[in-house]
N, C-alpha and C positions, 0 to 999 in steps of 0.2 A: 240462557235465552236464545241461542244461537240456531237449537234445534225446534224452534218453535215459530210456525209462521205470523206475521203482521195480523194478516184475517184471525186466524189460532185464538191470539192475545185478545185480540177486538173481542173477537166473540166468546171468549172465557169471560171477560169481563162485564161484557154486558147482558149475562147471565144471572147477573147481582143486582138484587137491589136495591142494594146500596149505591148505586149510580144509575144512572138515565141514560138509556142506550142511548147512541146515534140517529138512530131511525125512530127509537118514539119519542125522544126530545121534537123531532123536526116536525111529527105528524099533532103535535102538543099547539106548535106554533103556525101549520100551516093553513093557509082561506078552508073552508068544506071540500071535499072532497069533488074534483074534477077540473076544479077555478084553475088547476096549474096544470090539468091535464092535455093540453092542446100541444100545436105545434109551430111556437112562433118563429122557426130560423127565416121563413120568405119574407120577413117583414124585418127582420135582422140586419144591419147597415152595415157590414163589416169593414168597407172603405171609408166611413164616416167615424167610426171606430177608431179606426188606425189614423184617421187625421187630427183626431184629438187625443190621441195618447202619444203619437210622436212629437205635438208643439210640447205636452208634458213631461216628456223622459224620451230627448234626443237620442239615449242611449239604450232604446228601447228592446231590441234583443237579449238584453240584459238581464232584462225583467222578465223572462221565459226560461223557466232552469229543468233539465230533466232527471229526473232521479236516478241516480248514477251507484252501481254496486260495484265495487274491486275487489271481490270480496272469492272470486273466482282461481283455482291451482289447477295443475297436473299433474305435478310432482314434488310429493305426492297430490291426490287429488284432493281438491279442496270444494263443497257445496253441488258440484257434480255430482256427487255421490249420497248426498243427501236422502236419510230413509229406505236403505239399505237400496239402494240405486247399484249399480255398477257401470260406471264407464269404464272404455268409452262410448261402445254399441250402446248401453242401459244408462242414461241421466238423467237427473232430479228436473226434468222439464217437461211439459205439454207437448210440446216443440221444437224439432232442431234449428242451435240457431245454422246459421247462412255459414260462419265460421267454424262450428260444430264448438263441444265443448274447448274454449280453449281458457288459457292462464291470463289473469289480471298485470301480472307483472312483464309480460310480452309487449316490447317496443310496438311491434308491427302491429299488435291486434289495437292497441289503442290509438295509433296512425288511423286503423281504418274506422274507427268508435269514432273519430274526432270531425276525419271527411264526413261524416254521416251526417254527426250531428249540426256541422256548418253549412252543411245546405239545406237544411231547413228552414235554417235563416236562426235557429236558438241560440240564446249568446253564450251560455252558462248551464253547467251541471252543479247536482247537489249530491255531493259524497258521502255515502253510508260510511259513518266512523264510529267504529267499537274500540278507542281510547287510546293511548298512549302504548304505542309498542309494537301496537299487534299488526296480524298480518296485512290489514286494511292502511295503516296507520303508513306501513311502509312501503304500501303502493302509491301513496298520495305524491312524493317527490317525481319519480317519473311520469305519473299522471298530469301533473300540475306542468312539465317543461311540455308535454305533446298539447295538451289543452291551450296553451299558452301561443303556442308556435300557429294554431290553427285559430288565433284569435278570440278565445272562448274563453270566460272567467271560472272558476272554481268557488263555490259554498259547502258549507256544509252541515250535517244532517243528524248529530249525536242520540246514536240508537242506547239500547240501554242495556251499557257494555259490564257494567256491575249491579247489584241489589241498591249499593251506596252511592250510586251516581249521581244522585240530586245533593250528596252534600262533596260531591268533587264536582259539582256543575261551573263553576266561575271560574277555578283552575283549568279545568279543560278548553274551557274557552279560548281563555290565554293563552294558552297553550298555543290553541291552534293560529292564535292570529301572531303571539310571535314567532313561530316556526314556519309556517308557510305566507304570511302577511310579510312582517320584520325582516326576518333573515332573506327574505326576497327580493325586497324591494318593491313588493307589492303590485309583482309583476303579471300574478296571475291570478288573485285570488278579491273575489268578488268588493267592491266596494259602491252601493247603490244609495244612487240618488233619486229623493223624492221632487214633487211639481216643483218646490220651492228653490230646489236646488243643497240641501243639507243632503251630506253623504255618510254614509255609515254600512261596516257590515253586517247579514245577515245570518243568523243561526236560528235551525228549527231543529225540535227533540221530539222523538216516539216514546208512547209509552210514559208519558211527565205525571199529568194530573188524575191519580188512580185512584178510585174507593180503599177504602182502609182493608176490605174483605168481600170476598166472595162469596157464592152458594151456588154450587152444580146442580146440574138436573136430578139427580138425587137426596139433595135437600144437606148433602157435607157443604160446611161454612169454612175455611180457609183465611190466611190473612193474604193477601197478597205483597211477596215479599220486597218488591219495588215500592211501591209505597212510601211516601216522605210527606209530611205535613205543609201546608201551607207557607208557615213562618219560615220552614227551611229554602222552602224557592222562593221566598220573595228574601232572604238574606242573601242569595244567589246571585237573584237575576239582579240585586241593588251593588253588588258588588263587581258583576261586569260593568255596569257603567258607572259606577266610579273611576272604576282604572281605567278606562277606555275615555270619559270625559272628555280632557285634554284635549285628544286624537281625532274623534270624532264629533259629529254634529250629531247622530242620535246614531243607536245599536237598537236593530230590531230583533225581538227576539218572538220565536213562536211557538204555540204547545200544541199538539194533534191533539185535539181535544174539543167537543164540545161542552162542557162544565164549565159556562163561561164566568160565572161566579169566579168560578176557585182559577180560575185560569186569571183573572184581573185580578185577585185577592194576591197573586203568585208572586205579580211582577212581570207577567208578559205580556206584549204589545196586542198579541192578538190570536188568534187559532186560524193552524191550515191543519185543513182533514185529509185524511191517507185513504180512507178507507174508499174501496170502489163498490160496497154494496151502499153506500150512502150517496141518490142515487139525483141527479142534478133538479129534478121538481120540487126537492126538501130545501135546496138552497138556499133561494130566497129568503124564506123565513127564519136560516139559521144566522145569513146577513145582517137581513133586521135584529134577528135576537142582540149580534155583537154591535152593531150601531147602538143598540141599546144603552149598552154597556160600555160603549167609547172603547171597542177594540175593533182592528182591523180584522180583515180576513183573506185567505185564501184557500180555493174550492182547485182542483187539478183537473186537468185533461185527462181524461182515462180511454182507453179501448176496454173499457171490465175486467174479469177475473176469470182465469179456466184453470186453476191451480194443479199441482198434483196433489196425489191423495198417499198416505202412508200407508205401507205394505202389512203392518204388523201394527196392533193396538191395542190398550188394555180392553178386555171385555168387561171388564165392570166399570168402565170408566163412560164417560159422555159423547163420547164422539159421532159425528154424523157429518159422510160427505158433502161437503158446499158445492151449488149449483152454481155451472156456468151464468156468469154476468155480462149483461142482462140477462133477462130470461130467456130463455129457448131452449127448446129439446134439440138439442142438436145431433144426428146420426151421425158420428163420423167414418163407420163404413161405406158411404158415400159420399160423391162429389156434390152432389144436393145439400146435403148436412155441411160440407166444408162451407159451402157458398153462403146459407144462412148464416153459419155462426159470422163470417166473413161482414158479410152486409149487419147484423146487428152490432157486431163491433165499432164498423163503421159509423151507424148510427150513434153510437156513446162519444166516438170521440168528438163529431160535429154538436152534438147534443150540450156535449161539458166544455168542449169551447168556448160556445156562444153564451153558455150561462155563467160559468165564469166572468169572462172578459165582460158583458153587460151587465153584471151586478159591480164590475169596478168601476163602468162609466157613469152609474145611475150618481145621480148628484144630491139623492137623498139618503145614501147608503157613507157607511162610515169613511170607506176607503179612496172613495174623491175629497173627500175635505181635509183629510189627513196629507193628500197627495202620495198615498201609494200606491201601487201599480204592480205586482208578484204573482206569477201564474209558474205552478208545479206542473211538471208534465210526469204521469206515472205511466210505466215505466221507460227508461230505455232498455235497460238489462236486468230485471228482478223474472229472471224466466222460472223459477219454481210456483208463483204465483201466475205466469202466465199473462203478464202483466208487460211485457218488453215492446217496446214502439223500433229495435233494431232487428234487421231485415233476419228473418228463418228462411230457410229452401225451400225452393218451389215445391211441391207436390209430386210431381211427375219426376225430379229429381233423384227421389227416396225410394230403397227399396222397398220390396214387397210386407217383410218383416218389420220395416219402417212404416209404412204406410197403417200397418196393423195395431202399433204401437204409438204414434202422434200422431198432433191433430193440425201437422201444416198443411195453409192451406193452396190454392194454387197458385196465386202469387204472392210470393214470402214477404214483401218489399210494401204492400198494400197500405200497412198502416202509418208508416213512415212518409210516403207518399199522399196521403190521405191530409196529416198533419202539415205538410210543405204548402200544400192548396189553401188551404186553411187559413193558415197565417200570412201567405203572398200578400193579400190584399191589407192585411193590420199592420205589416211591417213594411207595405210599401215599396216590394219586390214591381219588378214594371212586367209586367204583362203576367195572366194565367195560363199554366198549361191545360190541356184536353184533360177533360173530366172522367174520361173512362175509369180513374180506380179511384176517385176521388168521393164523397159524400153527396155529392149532384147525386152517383147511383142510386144512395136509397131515396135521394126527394129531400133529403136535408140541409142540402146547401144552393143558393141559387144558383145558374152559371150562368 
C-alpha cells in the first residue's frame, strides 16, 4: 500500500460500483444545481465564530490538527525517491520543499516543522502510522518530545499498514495510547475535550470502510484486498472502548469514508474525508447526510492537489493523469501560470476554511449538539500529493533546471501564511497582519 497514492486508492475505488463515490454520493444529496454555487465568505463572521467556539473548547487550538507524515529518510532515502525519482536533484514532489528533501528522524528539521506549525496558532498534528515497528512508528518518540517542547499535542492517523488491519484495529490502538499516552504521562499526546467538557482521545483510519470489490475501466472485477466486513469493525471499535471506558469519557473514533451506513453500522463516531477532489459545495449535504444518521463530521482545510505523476505504468492498465485541484490550466512555464495556480489555491484554502468551521457552528447540523469541534488541516508535509501547507522555496531561488522541473511558486511561505490569517481572528490572535499574501487577494476573505 505504501507505493500507492491516497488519490490512487480513492479513485481505484470509486471506479466500483459496488460503492458510491465521494462526489456522486454528494451530488445524490445536494439543493439543484447552482443553490450552493455562490460565494458566501463576505458574509462569513469569522470573529463571531471564534467567540463562540472559544467559550466552547477553551483549548481550542487543539481542535485544528495538521496532517502530519514522518514517513521521510536520506539514508538511505526514504519516499524521496518515490516512482523511480532520484534525489537529491530529482524528488517524489511538485515542489521543493524550503528545507529540500530532508530526513523525518532529524532533531533540527522537526524543531523547524514545529516553529512553523505554532505560529499559526495550530495546537496539534495527526501522525501518519503504518503500525508497530516501523519506520514511522519509530519516529514518533522524537517527534512527540519536539512537538511537546513547542506546545503542540500529537494524534493519530492509522493508514492501512496491512491487508488484516481491521482485525488488529483495537490492538493498535492500545498500543498507541499505552506507549505514547501511558508510558508518558500523557504529556504530549492529544486528549480532546468536547462543549461539555468530557475528554477522550482521538483516532481516525484511511482506507476503513471499502466495497467487497472492484471493476476497472476495463470491466476486470477484483476483490479488494483490505476489505473487512462490518461485524469486524464494529467488534473493533466496541473493544476500544471497552478498555479505554474506565480512562475516558468518550474515544472518538473516525472512518474516511462517506458510506455512512456502514460507517455507523462499524462502530465509528463519525467520517472525516481526506480527499481534496471532494470539493467544499458537496459539504453541506454530506453534513446533513451524517446528522442524519447521528454521526459527526469533519471536512479539512485544503490548498487542493498538484500531485506527481509516475514515470513508468502498466499500459493495459487504467491510469490517467489527475488534474491540478481546483481546476485551472495552469502554465507553469511561466510566472502568470505560477500566480494563478497560487491564487486558486488560495482560494480553496479560505473556501474549505469557512465551510468547514460553519457547518460546525450551524446548530442544526450534528456536530454542535454532539459538542464537537475537529478541523483537519491537509497537508503540512504530504509533498508527493502536492498537498503541503510547509513553506517551498521562493521561485527566484531555484535554478534554471529547477524551475523547468517544479512548480514553486514565488512565494514559497504563501499558503502557510494564508492559513495564519485565517484563523487569527477564530483563535483570537489580537490584531491581523497586512493581507498582501493572504485570501483578501483573491476576494475571499474580508479585511
Amino acid at each position: 500500500m505504501r507505493n500507492i497514492s491516497r488519490r490512487r486508492l480513492l479513485g481505484l475505488l470509486a471506479a466500483s460500483a459496488a460503492a458510491a463515490p465521494l462526489s456522486a454520493l454528494a451530488e445524490t444529496l445536494l439543493p439543484p444545481q447552482g443553490a450552493l454555487r455562490r460565494n458566501p465568505a463576505a458574509r462569513f463572521d469569522w470573529a463571531a465564530a471564534g467567540r463562540l467556539l472559544r467559550r466552547r473548547h477553551p483549548n481550542l487550538a487543539q481542535h485544528f490538527a495538521f496532517e502530519y507524515y514522518p514517513w521521510y529518510g536520506t539514508d538511505p532515502w526514504r519516499h524521496w525517491d518515490q516512482w523511480d525519482r532520484r534525489p537529491p536533484q530529482d524528488i517524489a514532489a511538485t515542489s521543493l520543499p524550503l528545507l529540500g528533501p530532508y530526513n523525518s528522524l532529524d532533531g533540527r528539521v522537526l524543531e523547524r516543522h514545529a516553529r512553523w506549525i505554532a505560529d499559526t496558532g495550530v495546537g496539534a498534528i495527526n501522525v501518519s502510522w503504518w503500525g508497530r515497528g516501523g519506520y514511522e512508528d519509530q519516529a514518533v518518540p522524537l517527534l512527540m518530545d519536539v512537538m511537546r517542547d513547542h506546545g503542540l499535542k500529537v494524534t493519530f492517523h492509522l493508514e492501512p499498514y496491512t491487508d488484516t488491519r481491521a482485525r488488529s484495529y483495537a490492538d493498535d490502538v492500545l498500543y498507541l495510547v499505552r506507549e505514547y499516552g501511558d508510558k508518558r504521562s500523557w504529556d504530549a499526546m492529544l486528549v480532546l475535550a468536547d462543549a461539555d467538557g468530557r475528554e477522550g482521545p482521538v483516532f481516525k483510519s484511511f482506507a476503513t470502510i471499502l466495497p467487497f470489490e472492484v471493476t476497472d475501466c476495463k470491466g476486470r472485477t477484483t476483490q479488494v484486498p483490505l476489505w473487512a466486513p462490518v461485524s469486524t469493525w464494529r467488534e473493533q471499535t466496541d473493544a476500544v472502548r471497552d478498555a479505554l471506558r474506565r480512562d475516558f469519557d468518550r474515544v472518538l473514533l473516525l472512518a474516511d469514508s462517506s458510506d455512512l451506513d456502514r460507517v455507523r453500522a462499524s462502530g465509528f463516531d463519525g467520517a472525516a474525508l481526506y480527499d481534496s477532489y471532494v470539493r467544499p459545495p458537496t459539504w453541506p449535504a454530506l453534513a446533513r447526510a451524517c446528522t442524519d444518521v447521528d454521526l459527526v463530521f469533519s471536512f479539512n482545510i485544503n490548498a487542493g492537489f498538484d500531485g506527481i505523476e509516475p514515470r513508468t505504468f502498466d499500459p493495459d492498465g487504467c491510469y490517467s493523469p489527475l488534474p491540478f485541484e481546483p481546476p485551472a490550466q495552469v502554465d507553469w512555464r511561466s510566472l502568470r501560470g505560477r500566480e494563478r495556480a497560487r491564487q486558486t489555491s488560495l482560494a480553496r484554502i479560505a473556501e474549505s476554511a469557512q465551510t468547514t468551521i460553519g457547518l460546525q457552528v450551524d446548530p442544526t447540523l450534528a456536530n454542535l449538539g454532539n459538542g464537537v469541534f475537529l478541523v483537519y488541516i491537509n497537508s503540512f508535509n504530504e509533498w508527493h500529493e502536492g498537498t503541503a501547507f510547509e513553506p517551498m522555496k521562493d521561485y527566484r531561488t531555484l535554478t534554471q533546471a529547477e524551475r523547468d522541473t517544479y512548480h514553486n511558486p514565488l512565494d514559497g511561505d504563501y499558503r502557510l501564511n494564508a492559513l495564519t490569517e485565517l484563523l487569527r481572528p477564530v483563535l483570537g490572535w489580537a490584531g491581523l497582519k497586512a493581507c498582501a499574501t493572504s485570501p483578501c487577494s483573491a476576494g475571499l476573505q474580508p479585511c
